[in-house]
N, C-alpha and C positions, 0 to 999 in steps of 0.2 A: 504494500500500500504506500502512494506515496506521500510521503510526509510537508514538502515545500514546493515553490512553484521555483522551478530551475530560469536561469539566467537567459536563458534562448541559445537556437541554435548555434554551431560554431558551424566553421566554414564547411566540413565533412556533411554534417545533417542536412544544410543547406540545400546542396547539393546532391542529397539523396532524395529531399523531397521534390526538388523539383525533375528531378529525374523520373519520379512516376511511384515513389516508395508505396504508399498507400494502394493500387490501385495493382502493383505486381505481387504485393503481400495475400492481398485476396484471392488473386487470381490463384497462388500458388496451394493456399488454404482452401481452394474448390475441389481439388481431389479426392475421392470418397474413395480409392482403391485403399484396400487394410491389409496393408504389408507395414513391417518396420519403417523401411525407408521413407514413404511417405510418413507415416505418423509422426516421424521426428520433422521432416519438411513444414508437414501444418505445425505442428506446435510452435517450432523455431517461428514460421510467420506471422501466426496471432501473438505469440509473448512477444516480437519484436515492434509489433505496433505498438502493445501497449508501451514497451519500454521508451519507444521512439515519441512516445506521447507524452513523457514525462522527463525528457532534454527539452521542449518546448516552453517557449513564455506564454501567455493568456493566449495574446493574437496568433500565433503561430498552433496554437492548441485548437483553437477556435478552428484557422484554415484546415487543419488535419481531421478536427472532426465532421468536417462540411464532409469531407472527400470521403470519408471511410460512410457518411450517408449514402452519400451521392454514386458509391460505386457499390452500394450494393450491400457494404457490411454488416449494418443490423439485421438484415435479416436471412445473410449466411451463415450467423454465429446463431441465429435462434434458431435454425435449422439442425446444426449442429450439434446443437446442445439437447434436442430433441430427438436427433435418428439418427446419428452416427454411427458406425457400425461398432466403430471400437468405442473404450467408455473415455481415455483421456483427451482427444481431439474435444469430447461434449464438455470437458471439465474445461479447456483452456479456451475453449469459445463463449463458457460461463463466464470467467478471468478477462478477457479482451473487451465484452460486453459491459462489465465492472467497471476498467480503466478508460471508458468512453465516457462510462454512466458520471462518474465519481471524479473524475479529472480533467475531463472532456468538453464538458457541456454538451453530453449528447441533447439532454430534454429541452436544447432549446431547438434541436433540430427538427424536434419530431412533432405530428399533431396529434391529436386526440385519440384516432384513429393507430395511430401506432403505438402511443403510449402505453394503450388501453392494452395492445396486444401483446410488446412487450411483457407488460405488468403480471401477465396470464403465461405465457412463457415461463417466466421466472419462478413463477409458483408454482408451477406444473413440475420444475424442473426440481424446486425444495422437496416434493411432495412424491415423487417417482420413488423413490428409495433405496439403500445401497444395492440393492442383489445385482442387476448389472454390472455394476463393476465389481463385487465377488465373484461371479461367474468368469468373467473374464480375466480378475488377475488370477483364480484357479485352474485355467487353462492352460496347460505347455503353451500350447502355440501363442496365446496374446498375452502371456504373463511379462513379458520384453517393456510393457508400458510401464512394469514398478520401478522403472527407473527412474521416471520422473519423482514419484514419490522417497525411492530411498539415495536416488542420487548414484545409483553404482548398478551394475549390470550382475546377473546371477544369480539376484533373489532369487528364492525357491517359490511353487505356485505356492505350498502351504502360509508361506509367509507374506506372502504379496496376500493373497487372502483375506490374511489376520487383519492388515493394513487399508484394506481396499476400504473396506465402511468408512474410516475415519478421514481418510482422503477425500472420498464422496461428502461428508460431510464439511469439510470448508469451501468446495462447491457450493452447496447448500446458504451456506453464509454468503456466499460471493452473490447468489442467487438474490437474497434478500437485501443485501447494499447494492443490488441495481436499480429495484424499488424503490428505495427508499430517497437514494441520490434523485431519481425524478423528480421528486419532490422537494427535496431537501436542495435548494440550487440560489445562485445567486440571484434570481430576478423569479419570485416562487410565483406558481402558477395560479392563477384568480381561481376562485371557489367556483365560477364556471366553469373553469375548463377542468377541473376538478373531480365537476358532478357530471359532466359531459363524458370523463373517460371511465367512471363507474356506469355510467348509460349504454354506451359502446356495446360494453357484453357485461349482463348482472351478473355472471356467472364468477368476474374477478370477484366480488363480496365474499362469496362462496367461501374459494380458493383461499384467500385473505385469511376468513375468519379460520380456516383448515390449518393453515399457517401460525397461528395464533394460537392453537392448542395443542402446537405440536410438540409434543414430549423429549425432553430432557433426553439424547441418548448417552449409554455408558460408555461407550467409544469415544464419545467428543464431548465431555459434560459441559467445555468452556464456550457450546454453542451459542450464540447470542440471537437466531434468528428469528425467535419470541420477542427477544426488543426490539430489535430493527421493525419488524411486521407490526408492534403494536405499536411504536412510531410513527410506521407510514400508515397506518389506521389513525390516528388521530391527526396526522396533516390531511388527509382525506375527508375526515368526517369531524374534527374538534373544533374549527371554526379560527377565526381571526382575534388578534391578540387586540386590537384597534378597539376595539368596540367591547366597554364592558354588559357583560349582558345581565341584564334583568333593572336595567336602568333605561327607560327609555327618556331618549333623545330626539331632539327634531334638528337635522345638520341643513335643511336646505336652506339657510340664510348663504352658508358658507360653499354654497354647491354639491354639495358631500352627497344629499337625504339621497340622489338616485343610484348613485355608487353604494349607497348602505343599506339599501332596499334591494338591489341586485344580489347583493353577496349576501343578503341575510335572506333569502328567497331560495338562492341556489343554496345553500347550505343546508334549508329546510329539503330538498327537493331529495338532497341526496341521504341527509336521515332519512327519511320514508322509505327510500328505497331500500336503503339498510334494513329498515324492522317489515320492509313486505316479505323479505327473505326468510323462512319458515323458522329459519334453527340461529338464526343471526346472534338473539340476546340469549338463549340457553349456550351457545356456546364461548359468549364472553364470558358467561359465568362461569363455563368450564376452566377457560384460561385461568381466571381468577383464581380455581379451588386449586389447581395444578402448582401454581406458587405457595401456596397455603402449606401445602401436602406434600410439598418438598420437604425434604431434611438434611440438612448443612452437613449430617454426617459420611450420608450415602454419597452427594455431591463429590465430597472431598476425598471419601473412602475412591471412588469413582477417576477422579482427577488424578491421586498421582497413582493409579495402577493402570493407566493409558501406556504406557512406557513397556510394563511387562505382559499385559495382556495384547495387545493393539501394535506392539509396534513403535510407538511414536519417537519420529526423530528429532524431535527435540526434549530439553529438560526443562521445565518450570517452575517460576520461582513464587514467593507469596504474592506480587505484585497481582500477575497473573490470576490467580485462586480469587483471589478480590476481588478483580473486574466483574469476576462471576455473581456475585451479591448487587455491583453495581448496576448490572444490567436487571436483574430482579426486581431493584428500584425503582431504574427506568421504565420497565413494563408494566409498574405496577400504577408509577405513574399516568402514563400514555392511554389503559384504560379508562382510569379515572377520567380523562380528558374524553373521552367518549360517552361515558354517561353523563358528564356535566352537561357536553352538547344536549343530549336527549332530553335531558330534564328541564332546560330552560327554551329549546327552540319547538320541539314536539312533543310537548307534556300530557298533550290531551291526547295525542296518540298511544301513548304508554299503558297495556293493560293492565288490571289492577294486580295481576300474577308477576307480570314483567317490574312493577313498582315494589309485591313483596318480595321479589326473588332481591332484587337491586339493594332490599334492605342489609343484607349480609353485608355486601362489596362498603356502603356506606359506613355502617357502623363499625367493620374491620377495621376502616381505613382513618380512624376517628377516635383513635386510643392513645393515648399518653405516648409521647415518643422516646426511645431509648437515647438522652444525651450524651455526645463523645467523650466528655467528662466522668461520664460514669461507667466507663469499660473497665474491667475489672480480667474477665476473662476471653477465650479465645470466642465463644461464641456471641459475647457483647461486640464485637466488631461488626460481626456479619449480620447480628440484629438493627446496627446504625446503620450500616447501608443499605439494606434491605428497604429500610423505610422511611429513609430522608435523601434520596436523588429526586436530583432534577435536570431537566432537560435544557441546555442554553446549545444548539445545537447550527454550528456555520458547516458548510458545507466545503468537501474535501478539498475543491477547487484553489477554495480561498486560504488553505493552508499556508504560511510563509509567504502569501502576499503583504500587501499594504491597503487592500480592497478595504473599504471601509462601508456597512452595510448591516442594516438591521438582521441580528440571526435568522433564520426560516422557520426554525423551528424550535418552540420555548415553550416547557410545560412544567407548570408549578408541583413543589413536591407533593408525596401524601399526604403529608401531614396540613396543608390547603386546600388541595384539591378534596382531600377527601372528606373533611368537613363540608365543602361548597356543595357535594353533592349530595348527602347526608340534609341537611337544611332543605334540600332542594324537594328530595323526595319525602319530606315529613309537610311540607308546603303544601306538594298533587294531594297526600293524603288527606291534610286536615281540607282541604278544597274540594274533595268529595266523601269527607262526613268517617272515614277512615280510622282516624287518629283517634276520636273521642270515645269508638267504641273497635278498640281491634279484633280482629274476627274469629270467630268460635272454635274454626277451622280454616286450613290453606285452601284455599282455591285450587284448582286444576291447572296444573301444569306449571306451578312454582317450582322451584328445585334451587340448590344448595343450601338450604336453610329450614330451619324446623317450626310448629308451632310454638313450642317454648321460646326459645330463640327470638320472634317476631315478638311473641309477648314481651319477653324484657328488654328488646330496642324498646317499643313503645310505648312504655312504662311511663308516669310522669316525673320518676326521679331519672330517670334516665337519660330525659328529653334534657331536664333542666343542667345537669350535669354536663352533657353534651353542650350545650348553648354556650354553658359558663367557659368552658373549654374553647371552642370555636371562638367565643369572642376574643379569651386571651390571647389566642394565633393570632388573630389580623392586628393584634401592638405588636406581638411578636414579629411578626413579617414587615411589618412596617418598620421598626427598629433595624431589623435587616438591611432593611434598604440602605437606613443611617451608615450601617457601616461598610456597606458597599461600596460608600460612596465619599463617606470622609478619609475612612481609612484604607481601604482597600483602592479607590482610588476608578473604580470602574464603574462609571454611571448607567451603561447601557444596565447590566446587570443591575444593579441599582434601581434603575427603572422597572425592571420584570419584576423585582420584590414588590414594588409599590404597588403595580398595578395586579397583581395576582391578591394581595394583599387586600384590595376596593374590591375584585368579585367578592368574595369571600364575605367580605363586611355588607355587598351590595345583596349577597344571599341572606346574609341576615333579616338586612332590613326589608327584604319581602316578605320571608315568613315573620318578623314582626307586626306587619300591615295586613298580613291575611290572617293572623289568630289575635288578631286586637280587640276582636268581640268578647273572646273568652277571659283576657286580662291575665291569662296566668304564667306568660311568660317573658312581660314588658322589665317587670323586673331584673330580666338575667343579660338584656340588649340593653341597657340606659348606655348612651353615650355612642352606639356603632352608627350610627348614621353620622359622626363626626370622623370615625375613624373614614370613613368612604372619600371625605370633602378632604382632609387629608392626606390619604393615601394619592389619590386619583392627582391631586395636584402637586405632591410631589414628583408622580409619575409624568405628568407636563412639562414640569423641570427639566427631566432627565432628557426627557424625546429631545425639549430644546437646545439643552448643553451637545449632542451629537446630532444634529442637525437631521432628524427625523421630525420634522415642523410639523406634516400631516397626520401624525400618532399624536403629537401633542395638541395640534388644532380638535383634533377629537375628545381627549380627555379633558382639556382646560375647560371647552364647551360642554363636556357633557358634567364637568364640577358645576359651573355658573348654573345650570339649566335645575339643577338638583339641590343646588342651596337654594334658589326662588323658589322654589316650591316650597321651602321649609318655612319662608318667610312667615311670620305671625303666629305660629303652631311653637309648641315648648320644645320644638326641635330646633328653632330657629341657630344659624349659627352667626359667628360674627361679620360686619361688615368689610371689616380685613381680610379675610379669607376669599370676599365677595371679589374684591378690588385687586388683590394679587391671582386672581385666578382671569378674571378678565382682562386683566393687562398679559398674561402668558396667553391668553387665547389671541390677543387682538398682536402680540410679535408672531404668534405661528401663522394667523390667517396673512401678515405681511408678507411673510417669508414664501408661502404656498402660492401668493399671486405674482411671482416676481419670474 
């Protein structure tokens, strides 16, 4: 993988690209005869593009991935990677397809129409499973490809064998970072064309959501392509960081309202299409119970006996073994970002099975978190990471550049997220009569969670307990920001605290205002409706300090639009807050028309 954007070509590369590099590398990688000679030919081809893509500066990367379009190569390598005769040509056509995806800017080549197909590819190709290439490095005759894997010629079949799954599986990974890079890019794609290439063919949701529960193997435990997949499930379906939701706002003064009724339309368009999908939300929950029902022992027990079971040529160190918790995080995160969508764009959609199943995911995610300071032992580690990563996610491209540019992709820990969504679903419920009396029995077709269970989330010490908690996070989070930003020095980030920070408080104050009849839980919110005003406009701050004016132009307006409403109500908050928030709305709308 590469790590920085190289200096540009020297006079040799030059000279090779404009010799026709790209365009003779293909051609040479069309040969489907399955002999030796040839399978070293394509491999040498596809790994030299990639390589030859990453001597390249932006522009020159850019030129290389027009042509590797333009002649034909996406969809020689998906071909590839799909029917090849032998198994390692489909693995390095995985690989080539990676270093387009991921260092290339291939997704800005491509339209909707190929995204979509790619997207379906690549899942197909996670999801196919090792036995082909056990088969094959079990074969005398095609066993000759474990040399890619062990680097020296004369593996035995038995041992190419042992090897071949684990091989297959950083394919697998390579598979899901080509998804994922679509999305994840420096200029990310509008939630139409978003909801456009889930349109294409529903069957990607399918795939996706397949991808999503797919099981930990003991061959590759360090596999990540649960988080990658529930990553590019939440750039797909989590919605825009611009807009916090459950605040409405009216942008058309500033020309916004049509742009924010587009993307908040298409965004709607394509949840739907998510939960028309039969097995969609039963099997987020799966994914969910699947980390649950992990055990750090087996993982690890798993991890370093890769080496003697498997083959593995390399050695690893604890760095490594951690990433595996980190990634845990992330996914657990990236969910989260999917059901917050759900719960505030298509609430009425939500059955009330799909609302109690969701109560598990919520209230999991909505428990005291393990602080670093209080690691004691070896499994206190893996408990911190498990449940406080977050997503600030720039795209590979931009590695070792000087590109300067809002992340693509940013998702609040659990320990935000999963209160937001927790509030959110106690909200549908008390909104349709739910809460006040929880039910006798589960409904048909709830799963992961029991009646008991449902009864003590629902409880009213429970609720209150929760509330008290939830509020404390959004000081929490927002203190965060403080030191993102005084001490740490990094306001972007800074910013994402702030404003993850205002949902969170913004979720509050809904279910504040929808159970305000009942009175019995005004007491446990006094004060969150300030944390919003805030948060939000420290988060205007930040967008303005790195020159993301249009992030700010949004939050500064949607702080002023929020405090007038408070005006004359025991909410009301101060005139200052009024004045420095309208003076950051009225620099960003400057900066936006220039």
């Amino acid at each position: 993988m590469m790590s920085s954007m190289a200096s540009g070509f020297d006079y040799f590369s030059k000279a090779a690209y404009e010799a026709g590099i790209v365009k003779t590398f293909l051609e040479i990688a069309k040969d489907t005869r399955a002999n030796e000679d040839v399978v070293y030919n394509t491999v040498n081809a596809l790994n030299g593009l990639g390589t030859f893509l990453g001597l390249g500066n932006k522009v020159e990367r850019l030129a290389l991935t027009k042509q590797f379009v333009e002649y034909g190569g996406v969809r020689l390598c998906m071909e590839k990677a799909a029917s090849d005769a032998l198994c390692i040509p489909r693995h390095v056509a995985v690989i080539c397809l990676r270093a387009f995806a991921g260092d290339g800017y291939l997704a800005e080549f491509l339209s909707v129409e190929q995204t979509s197909e790619l997207m379906i590819a690549a899942c197909r190709y996670i999801l196919s499973g090792p036995s082909f290439f056990i088969d094959q490095m079990n074969d005398p005759e095609t066993t000759f490809q474990s040399f890619f894997g062990f680097n020296r010629h004369g593996v035995s079949p038995s041992d190419a064998a042992r090897y071949a799954p684990r091989y297959y599986a950083m394919g697998q990974e390579n598979a899901a970072r080509i998804i994922h890079a679509l999305l994840c890019r420096r200029n990310p794609p509008s939630q139409r064309f978003k909801t456009d290439v889930l349109k294409h063919d529903s069957e990607l949701i399918d795939l996706l959501m397949e991808c999503l529960s797919f099981v930990r193997p003991d061959w590759y435990p360090e596999s990540d392509v649960v988080s990658l997949t529930s990553e590019s499930l939440s750039m797909l379906l989590g919605g825009t960081i611009y807009v916090v939701n459950g605040i409405e706002v009216d942008l058309s003064a500033d020309g916004l309202g049509k742009e924010y009724q587009e993307d908040r339309e298409a965004l709607k368009e394509a949840l739907l299409l998510f939960l028309s999908r039969s097995t969609t939300t039963s099997t987020l929950i799966i994914a969910w119970l699947n980390l649950e029902q992990e055990k750090w022992q087996t993982i690890k027990r798993n991890f370093y006996a890769t080496k003697t079971k498997y083959l593995a040529q390399v050695s690893y160190e604890l760095e490594e073994f951690l990433d595996i918790f980190q990634h845990r995080g992330n996914s657990r995160a990236a969910m989260l970002r999917i059901v917050a969508a759900l719960t505030v764009i298509v609430p009425s959609e939500l059955s009330d099975d799909t609302l109690i199943s969701f109560l598990h995911i919520g209230s999991s995610a909505s428990q005291k978190l393990f602080p670093m300071n209080a690691i004691r032992q070896e499994s206190d580690q893996y408990d911190y990471l498990d449940h406080n990563f977050e997503v600030f996610r720039m795209p590979l491209s931009a590695q070792g550049t000087q590109e300067q540019f809002d992340a693509p992709n940013q998702i609040a820990p659990e320990g935000i997220l999963g209160p937001t969504v927790f509030v959110r679903l106690l909200k549908i419920l008390h909104q349709r009569g739910k809460l006040a009396a929880p039910p006798k029995k589960l409904p048909v077709g709830v799963s992961g969670t029991t009646l008991a269970e449902v009864k003590s989330i629902l409880s009213e010490d429970n609720i209150r307990r929760f509330l008290l908690l939830a509020k404390a996070r959004t000081t929490e989070r927002r203190e965060a920001g403080h030191t993102r930003y005084k001490k740490d020095r990094e306001p972007d980030f800074a910013g994402f605290a702030y404003y993850s920070a205002a949902e969170l408080a913004a979720a509050l104050v809904a279910f504040d205002d929808a159970t305000a009849d009942t009175g019995k839980w005004k007491a446990c919110l006094r004060d969150v409706r300030m944390e919003v005003v805030m948060s939000l406009g420290n988060a205007a701050e930040m967008a303005l300090g790195v020159r993301q004016e249009k992030k700010a132009l949004y939050y500064a307006t949607t702080v002023v639009q929020f405090a007038e409403k408070l005006a004359g109500t025991e909410y009301a908050v101060g005139d200052d807050y009024l004045v420095k928030n309208r003076r950051r709305a009225e620099r960003a709308r400057a900066a936006v028309k220039q």
